[in-house]
C-alpha positions as CSV (number, residue, x, y, z in Angstrom):
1,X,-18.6,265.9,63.3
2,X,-15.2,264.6,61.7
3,X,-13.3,262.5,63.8
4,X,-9.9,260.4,63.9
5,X,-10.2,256.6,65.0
6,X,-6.9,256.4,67.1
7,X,-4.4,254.3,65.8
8,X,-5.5,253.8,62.7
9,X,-5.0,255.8,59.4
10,X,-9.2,256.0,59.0
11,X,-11.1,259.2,59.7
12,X,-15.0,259.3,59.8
13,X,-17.3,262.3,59.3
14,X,-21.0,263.2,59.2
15,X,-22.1,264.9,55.9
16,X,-25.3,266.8,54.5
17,X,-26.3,265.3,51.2
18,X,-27.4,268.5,50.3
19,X,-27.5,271.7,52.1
20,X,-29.3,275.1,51.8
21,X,-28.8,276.9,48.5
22,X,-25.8,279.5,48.9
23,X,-24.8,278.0,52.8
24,X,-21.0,276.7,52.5
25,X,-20.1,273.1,53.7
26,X,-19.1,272.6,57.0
27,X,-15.2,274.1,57.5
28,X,-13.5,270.2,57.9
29,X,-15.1,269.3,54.8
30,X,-12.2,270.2,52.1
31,X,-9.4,269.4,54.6
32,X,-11.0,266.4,55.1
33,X,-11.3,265.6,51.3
34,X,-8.1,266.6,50.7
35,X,-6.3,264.3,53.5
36,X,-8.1,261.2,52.1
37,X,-6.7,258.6,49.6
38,X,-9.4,256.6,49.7
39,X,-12.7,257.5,50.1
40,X,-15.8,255.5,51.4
41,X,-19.7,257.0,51.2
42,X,-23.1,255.0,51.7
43,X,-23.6,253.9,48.2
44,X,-23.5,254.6,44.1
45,X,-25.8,257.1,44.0
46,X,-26.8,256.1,40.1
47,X,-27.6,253.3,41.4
48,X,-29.7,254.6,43.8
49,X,-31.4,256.3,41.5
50,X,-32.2,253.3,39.5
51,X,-33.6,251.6,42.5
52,X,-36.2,254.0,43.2
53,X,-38.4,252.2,40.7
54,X,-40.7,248.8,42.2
55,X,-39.4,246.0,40.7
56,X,-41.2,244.1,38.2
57,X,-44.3,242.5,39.5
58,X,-45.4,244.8,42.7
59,X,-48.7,245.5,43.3
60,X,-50.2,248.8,42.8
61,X,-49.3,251.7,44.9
62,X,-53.0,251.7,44.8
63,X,-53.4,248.9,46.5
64,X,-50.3,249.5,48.5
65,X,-51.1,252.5,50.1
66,X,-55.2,252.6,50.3
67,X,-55.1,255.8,53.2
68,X,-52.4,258.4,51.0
69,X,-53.0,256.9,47.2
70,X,-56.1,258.7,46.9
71,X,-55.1,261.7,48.0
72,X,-51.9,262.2,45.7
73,X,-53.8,261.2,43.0
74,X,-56.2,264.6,44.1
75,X,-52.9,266.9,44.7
76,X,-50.9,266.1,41.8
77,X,-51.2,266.5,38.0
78,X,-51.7,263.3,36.0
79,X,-47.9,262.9,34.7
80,X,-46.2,263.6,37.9
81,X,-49.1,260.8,40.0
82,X,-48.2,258.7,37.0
83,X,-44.7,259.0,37.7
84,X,-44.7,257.8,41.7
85,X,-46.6,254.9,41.0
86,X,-43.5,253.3,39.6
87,X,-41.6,254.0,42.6
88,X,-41.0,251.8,45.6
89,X,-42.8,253.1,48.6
90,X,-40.2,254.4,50.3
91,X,-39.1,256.6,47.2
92,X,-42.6,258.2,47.3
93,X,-42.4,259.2,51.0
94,X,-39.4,260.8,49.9
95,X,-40.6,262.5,46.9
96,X,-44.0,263.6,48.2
97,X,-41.7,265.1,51.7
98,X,-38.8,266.9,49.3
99,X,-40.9,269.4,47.2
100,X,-37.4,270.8,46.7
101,X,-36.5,274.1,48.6
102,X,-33.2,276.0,46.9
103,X,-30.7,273.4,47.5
104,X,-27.6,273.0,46.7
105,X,-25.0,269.8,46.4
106,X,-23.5,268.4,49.5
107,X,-20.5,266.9,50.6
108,X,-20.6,263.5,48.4
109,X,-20.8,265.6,45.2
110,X,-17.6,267.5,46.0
111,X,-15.8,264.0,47.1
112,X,-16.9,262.4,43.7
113,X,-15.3,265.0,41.6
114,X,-12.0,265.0,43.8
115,X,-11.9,261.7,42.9
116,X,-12.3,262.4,39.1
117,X,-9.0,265.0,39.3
118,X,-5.9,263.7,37.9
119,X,-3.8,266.6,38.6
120,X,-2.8,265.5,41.7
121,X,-4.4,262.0,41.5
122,X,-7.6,261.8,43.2
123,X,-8.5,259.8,45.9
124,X,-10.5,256.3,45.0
125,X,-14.2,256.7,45.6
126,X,-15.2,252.7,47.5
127,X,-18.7,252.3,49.5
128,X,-20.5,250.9,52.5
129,X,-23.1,249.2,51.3
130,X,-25.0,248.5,48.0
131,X,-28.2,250.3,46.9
132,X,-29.8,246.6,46.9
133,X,-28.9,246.6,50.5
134,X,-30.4,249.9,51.0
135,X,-33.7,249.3,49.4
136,X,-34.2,245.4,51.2
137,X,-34.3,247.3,54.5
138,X,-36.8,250.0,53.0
139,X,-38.7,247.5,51.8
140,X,-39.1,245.2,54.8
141,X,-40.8,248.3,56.5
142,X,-44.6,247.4,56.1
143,X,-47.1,249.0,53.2
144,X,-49.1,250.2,56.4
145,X,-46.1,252.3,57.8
146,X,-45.3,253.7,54.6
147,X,-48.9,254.7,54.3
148,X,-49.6,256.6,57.2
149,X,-45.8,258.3,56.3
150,X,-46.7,258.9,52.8
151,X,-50.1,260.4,54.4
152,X,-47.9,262.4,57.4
153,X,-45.9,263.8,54.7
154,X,-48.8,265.0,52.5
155,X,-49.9,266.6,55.8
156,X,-46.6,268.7,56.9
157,X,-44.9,270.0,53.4
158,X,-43.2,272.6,54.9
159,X,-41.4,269.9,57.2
160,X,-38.7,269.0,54.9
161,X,-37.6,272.9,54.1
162,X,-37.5,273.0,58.2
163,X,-35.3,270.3,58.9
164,X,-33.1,271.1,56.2
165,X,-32.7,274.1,57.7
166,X,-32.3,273.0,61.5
167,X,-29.8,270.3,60.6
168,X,-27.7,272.6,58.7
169,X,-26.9,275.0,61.7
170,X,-26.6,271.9,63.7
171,X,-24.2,270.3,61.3
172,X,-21.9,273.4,60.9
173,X,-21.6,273.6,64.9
174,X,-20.5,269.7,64.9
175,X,-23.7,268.6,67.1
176,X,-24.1,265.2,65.3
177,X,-26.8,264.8,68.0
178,X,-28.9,267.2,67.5
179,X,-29.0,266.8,63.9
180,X,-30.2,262.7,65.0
181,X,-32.6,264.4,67.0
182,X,-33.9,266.7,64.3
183,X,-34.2,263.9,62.1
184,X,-35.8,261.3,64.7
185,X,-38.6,264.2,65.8
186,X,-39.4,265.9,62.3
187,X,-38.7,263.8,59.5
188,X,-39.8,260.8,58.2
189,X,-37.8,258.6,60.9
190,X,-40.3,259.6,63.4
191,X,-41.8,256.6,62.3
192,X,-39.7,253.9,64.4
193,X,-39.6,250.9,61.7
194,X,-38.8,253.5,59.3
195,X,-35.9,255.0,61.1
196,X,-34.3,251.2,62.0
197,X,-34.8,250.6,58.2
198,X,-33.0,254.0,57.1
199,X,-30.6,254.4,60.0
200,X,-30.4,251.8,62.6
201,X,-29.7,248.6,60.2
202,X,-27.2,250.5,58.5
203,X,-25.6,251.3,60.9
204,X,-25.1,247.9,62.0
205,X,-24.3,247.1,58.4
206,X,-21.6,249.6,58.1
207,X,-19.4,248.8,61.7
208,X,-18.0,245.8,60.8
209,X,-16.4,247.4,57.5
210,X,-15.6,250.1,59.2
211,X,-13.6,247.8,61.8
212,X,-12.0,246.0,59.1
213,X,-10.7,249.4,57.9
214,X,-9.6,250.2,61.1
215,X,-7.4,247.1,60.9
216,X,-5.9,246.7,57.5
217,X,-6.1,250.0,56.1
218,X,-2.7,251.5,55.2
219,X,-3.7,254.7,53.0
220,X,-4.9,257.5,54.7
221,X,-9.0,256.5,54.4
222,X,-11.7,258.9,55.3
223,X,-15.4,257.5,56.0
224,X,-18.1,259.8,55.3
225,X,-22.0,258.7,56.5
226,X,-25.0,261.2,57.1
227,X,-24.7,263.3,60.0
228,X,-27.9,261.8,61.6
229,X,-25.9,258.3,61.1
230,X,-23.6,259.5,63.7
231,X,-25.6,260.2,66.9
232,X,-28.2,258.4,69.4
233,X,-27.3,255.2,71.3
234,X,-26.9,253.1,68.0
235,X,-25.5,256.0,66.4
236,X,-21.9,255.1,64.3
237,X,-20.1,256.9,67.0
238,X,-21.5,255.1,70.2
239,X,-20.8,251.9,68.0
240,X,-17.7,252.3,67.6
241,X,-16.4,253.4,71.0
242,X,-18.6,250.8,72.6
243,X,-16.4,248.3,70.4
244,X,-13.6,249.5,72.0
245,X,-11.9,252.1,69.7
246,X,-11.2,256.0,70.3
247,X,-12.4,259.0,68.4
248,X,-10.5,261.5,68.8
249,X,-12.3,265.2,67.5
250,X,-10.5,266.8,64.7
251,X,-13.3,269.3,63.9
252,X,-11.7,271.5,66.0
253,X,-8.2,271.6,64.2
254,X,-9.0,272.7,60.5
């Protein structure tokens, strides 16, 4: 789950972006952290947050999502229905799957405020991608996808608590696979245009930087991507060797 790219001064390793309320982070995580100068993860999360919301003009969730509108509009109070139909599609498949189980930070959180330490320096905090990016995939996945996962999510609420759970042991034993395969068969990238949007396209987004990094990074550089980001056959990690470089695994060592 946390590799070295050969010949290079760049590391890469698959996080949680939160994990089970009172479960530690994997063991590389702090070495890891601590080894790195600079620092690259998947995007600002503020403004992340920010892009949750539809931009001006959409049509109505209403309208958007005929088959699962109605029936949050039966489930949930007023305020919090009210609430989701300001949000993107996607955002609402993730907010009607997440009904928030104990939780507790992951490893982005901890790499943020390592970077806000002055005592040593901290290392700089860069990303792979923009939220804007991000959300243009999301939203190129069609309202009738994001129906019928906004409706398959309203059906399984227990599903997000179980893959939290799943992919946490498998993410503490370094099987980036598994944890791809738990998210493929029990989330919402069971849906296939769903997944390419979420996984697949970024991926491809994020190889060529990392390539560049490979090549002109000096400073010790650590790249840190979801664990499900990491496995399958466009998985970061088949990527990459298939472009010729070597991972070598350090999970092993700390």
């Amino acid at each position: 789950m946390y590799f070295e790219i050969e010949g290079s001064s760049v590391r890469i390793g698959g996080t949680m972006h939160v994990v089970p309320q009172g479960r530690p982070l994997a063991h590389w995580v702090h070495d890891a952290i601590s080894w790195a100068r600079v620092i690259y993860l998947e995007h600002d999360k503020l403004e992340s947050d920010r892009g949750r919301y539809a931009p001006s003009g959409s049509q109505p969730l209403a309208l958007r999502l005929p088959r699962s509108w109605p029936r949050i509009e039966r489930k949930f109070p007023r305020q919090h229905a009210a609430h989701l139909a300001m949000l993107r599609p996607c955002a609402v498949a993730s907010d009607v799957l997440h009904p928030t189980p104990p939780i507790d930070p992951g490893v982005e959180l901890l790499a943020i405020a390592r970077s806000n330490e002055t005592q040593p320096v901290g290392p700089r905090i860069k990303y792979l991608e923009t939220a804007a990016q991000s959300y243009a995939l999301a939203d190129g996945v069609s309202d009738t996808v994001w129906d019928a996962a906004v409706s398959w999510a309203l059906d399984n609420p227990e599903s997000f608590k179980r893959v939290l759970e799943t992919s946490y042991s498998a993410w503490v034993a370094g099987d980036f696979e598994e944890v791809e395969r738990i998210s493929t068969l029990h989330g919402l990238n069971r849906f296939e245009p769903i997944k390419h949007a979420r996984v697949t396209a970024r991926n491809y987004l994020w190889v060529p930087t990392i390539r560049e990094l490979v090549q002109c990074s000096c400073a010790p550089t650590l790249v840190l991507a979801g664990a499900a980001h990491l496995g399958g056959a466009d998985g970061l990690v088949q990527q990459l060797v298939a472009g010729g470089l070597r991972l070598t695994s350090l999970s092993e060592r700390v």
